[in-house]
C-alpha positions as CSV (number, residue, x, y, z in Angstrom):
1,X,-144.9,-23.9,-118.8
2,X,-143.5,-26.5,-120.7
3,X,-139.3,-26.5,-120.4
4,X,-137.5,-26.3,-124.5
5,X,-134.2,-28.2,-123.7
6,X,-131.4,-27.1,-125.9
7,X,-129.9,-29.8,-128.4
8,X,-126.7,-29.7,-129.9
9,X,-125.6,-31.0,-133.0
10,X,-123.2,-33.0,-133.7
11,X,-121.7,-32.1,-137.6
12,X,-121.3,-35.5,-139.7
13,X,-118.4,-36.2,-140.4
14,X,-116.7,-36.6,-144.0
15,X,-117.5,-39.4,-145.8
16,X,-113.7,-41.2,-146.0
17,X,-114.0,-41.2,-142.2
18,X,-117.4,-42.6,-142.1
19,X,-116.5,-45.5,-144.2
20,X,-113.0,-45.8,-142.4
21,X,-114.8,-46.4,-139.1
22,X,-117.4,-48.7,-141.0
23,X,-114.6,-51.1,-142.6
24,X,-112.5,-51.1,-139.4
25,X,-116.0,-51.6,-137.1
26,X,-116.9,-54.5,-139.5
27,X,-113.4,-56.5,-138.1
28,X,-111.7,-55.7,-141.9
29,X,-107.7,-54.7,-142.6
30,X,-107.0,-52.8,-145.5
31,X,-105.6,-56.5,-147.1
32,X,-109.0,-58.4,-146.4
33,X,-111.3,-56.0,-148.3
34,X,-108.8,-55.2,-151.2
35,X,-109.2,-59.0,-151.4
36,X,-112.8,-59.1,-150.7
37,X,-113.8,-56.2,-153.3
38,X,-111.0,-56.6,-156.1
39,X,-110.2,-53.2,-155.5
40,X,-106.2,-52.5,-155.4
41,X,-105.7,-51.4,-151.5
42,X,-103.7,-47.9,-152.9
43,X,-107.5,-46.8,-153.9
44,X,-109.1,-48.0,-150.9
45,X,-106.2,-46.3,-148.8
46,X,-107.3,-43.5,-151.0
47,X,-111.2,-43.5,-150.4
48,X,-110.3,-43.4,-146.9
49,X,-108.8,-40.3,-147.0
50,X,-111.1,-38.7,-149.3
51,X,-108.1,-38.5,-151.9
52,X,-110.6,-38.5,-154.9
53,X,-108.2,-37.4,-157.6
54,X,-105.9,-40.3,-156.5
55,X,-109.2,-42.6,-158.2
56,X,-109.2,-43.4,-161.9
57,X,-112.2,-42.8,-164.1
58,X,-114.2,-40.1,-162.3
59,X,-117.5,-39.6,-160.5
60,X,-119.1,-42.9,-161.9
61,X,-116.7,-45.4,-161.1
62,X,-115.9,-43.2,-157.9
63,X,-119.5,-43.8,-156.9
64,X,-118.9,-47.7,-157.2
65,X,-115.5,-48.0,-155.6
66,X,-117.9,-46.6,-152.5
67,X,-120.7,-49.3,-153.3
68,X,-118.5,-51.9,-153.6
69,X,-116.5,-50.8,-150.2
70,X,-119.9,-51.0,-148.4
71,X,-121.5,-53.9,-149.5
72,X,-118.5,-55.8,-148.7
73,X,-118.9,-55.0,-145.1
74,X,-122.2,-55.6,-145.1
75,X,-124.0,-51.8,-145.0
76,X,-125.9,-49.9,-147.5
77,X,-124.3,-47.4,-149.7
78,X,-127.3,-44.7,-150.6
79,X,-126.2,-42.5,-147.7
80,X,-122.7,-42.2,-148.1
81,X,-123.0,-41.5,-151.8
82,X,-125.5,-38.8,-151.4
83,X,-122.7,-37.2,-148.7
84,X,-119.7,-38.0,-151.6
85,X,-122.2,-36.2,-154.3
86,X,-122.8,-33.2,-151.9
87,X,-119.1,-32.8,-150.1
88,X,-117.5,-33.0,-153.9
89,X,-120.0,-31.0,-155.5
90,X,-121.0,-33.1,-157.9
91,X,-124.3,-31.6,-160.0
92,X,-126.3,-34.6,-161.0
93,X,-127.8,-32.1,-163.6
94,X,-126.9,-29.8,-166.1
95,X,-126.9,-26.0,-165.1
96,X,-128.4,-23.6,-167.1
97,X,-126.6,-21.1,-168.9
98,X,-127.6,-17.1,-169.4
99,X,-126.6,-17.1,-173.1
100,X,-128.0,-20.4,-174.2
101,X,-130.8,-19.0,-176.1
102,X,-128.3,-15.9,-177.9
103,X,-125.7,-19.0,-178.9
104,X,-128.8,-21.4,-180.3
105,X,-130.0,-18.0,-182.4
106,X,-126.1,-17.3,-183.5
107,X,-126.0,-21.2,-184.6
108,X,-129.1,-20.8,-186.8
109,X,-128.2,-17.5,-188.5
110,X,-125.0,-19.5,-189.6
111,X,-125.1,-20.3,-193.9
112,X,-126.5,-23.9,-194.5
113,X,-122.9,-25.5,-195.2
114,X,-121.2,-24.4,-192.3
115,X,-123.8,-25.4,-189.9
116,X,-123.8,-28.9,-191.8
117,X,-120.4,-29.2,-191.3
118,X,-120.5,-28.3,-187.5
119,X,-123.3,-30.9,-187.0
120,X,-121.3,-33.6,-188.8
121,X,-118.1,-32.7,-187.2
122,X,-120.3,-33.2,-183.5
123,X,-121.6,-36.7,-184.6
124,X,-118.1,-37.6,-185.9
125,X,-116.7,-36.6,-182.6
126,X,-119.4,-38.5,-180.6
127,X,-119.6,-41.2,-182.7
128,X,-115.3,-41.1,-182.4
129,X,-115.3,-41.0,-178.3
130,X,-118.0,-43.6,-177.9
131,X,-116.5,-46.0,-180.7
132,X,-112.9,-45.8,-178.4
133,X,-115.2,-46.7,-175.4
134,X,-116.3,-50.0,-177.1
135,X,-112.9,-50.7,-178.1
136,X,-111.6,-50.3,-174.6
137,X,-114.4,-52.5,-173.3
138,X,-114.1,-55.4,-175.9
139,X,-110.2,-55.4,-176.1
140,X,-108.1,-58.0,-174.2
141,X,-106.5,-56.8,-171.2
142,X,-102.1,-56.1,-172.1
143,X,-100.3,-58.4,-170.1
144,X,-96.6,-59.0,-170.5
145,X,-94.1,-61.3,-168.6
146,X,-90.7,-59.9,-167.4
147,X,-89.7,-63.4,-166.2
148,X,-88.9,-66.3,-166.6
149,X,-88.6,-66.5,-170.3
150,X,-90.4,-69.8,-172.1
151,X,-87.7,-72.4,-171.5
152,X,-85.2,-71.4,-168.8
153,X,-83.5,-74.1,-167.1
154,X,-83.0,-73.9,-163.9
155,X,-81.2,-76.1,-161.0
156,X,-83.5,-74.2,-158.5
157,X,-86.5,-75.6,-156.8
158,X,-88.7,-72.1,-157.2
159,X,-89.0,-69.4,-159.7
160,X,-90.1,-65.9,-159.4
161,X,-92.7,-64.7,-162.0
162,X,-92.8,-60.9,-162.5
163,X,-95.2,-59.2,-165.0
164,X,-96.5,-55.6,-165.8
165,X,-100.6,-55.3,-166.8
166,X,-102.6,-52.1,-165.9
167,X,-104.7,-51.3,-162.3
168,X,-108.4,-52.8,-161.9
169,X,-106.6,-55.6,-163.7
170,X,-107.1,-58.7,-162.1
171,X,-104.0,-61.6,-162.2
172,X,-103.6,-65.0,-161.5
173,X,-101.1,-67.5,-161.7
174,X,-102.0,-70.9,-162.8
175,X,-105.6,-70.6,-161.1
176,X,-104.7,-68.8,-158.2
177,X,-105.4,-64.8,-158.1
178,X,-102.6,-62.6,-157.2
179,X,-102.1,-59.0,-156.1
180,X,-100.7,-56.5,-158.2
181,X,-99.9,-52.7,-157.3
182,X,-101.1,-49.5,-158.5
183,X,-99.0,-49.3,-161.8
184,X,-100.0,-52.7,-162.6
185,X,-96.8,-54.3,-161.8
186,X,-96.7,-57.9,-160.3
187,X,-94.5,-60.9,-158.9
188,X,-95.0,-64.2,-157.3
189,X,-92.6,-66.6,-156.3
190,X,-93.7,-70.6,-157.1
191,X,-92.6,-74.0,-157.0
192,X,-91.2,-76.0,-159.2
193,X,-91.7,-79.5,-159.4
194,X,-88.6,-81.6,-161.1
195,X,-88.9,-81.6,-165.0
196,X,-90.9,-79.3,-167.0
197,X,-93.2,-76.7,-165.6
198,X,-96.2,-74.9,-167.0
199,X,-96.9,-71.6,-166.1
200,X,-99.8,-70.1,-166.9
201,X,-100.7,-66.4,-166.3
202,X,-104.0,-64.5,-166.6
203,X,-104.8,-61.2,-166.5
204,X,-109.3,-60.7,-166.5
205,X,-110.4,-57.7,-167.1
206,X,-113.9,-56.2,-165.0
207,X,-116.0,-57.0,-168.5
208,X,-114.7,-61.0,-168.9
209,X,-111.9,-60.3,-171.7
210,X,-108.6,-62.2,-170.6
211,X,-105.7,-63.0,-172.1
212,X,-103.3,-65.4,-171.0
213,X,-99.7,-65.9,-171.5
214,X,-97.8,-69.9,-170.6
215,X,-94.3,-70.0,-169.7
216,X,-92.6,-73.6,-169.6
217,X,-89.6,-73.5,-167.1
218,X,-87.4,-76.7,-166.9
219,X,-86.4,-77.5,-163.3
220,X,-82.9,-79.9,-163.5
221,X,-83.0,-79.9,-159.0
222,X,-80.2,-82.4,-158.2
């Protein structure tokens, strides 16, 4: 007779765990992959602890904060996205509805005009929502500079620049890429050489539009 051992099984854990334990087996701080993935460190702090509302934007980009996180440390994402669609419930299609067929037949019994006018008021309102995506996409990321002002004089030998933008927004500081925090907000202290000084901020959005604001500090160091 052939001996059935009994097997236990072990329940998977949730996904912000899993990728926890992935980043920290991979040899990564919190610091190193915020730098690594462009991803501000509040939203990977949230993804860890499967704080999804803490995310901006929603399933989609939720979905690619995950890839992102994973292909930075070096593992493959289709796993722990199927888990994130199934432990938040996501339906990747549409459910049916009972009365769908008694709403389509109420629709058509409506007079001509008013149906005409329901259509065009749908495509206005796509046409509307989709236009304001574009826009988003295509226009230059805000940026503005709390200090210095454009000419300040100073005796020091360093100035602190501090600035406001939005989050996912990436800065820099005459070439070199700074962090900001999760309102957007900004500062860096720098060195001033003797004279006049040009600094030049950045702020690049994910889609390549940048806009960049100089400031020219005057340095008189004794």
């Amino acid at each position: 007779m052939v001996a059935f051992q009994k097997k236990t099984l072990t329940p998977t854990k949730r996904i912000c765990l899993r990728l926890k334990e992935a980043r920290e087996q991979a040899g990564f701080s919190l610091d190193e992959l915020s730098h690594k993935t462009k991803i501000d460190k509040v939203y990977i702090e949230a993804l860890e602890q499967c704080n999804f509302d803490k995310l901006p934007d929603g399933p989609v980009y939720h979905k690619h904060f995950i890839k992102t996180y994973l292909k930075a440390i070096g593992l493959e994402p289709q796993s722990y996205i199927r888990q994130y669609l199934i432990e938040e419930d996501i339906r990747t299609t549409p459910a049916s509805h009972p009365h769908k067929n008694i709403q389509r037949r109420a629709f058509h019994n409506l007079p001509s005009l008013w149906r005409w006018i329901i259509a065009t008021s749908m495509v206005l309102l796509l046409a509307s929502y989709f236009g304001n995506q574009v826009y988003r996409i295509l226009e230059p990321p805000p940026l503005t500079i709390l200090s210095p002002a454009d000419g300040f004089i100073t005796e020091q030998t360093t100035i602190t620049v501090q600035g406001q933008s939005m989050p996912e927004i990436q800065i820099s500081i005459n070439g070199t890429d700074i962090a900001s925090n999760a309102e957007g907000q900004f500062e860096q202290i720098l060195d001033l050489a003797p004279g006049v000084n040009n600094i030049a901020v950045r702020a690049t959005k994910r889609h390549g539009k940048i806009t960049e604001i100089n400031r020219h500090v005057i340095s008189k160091q004794p």
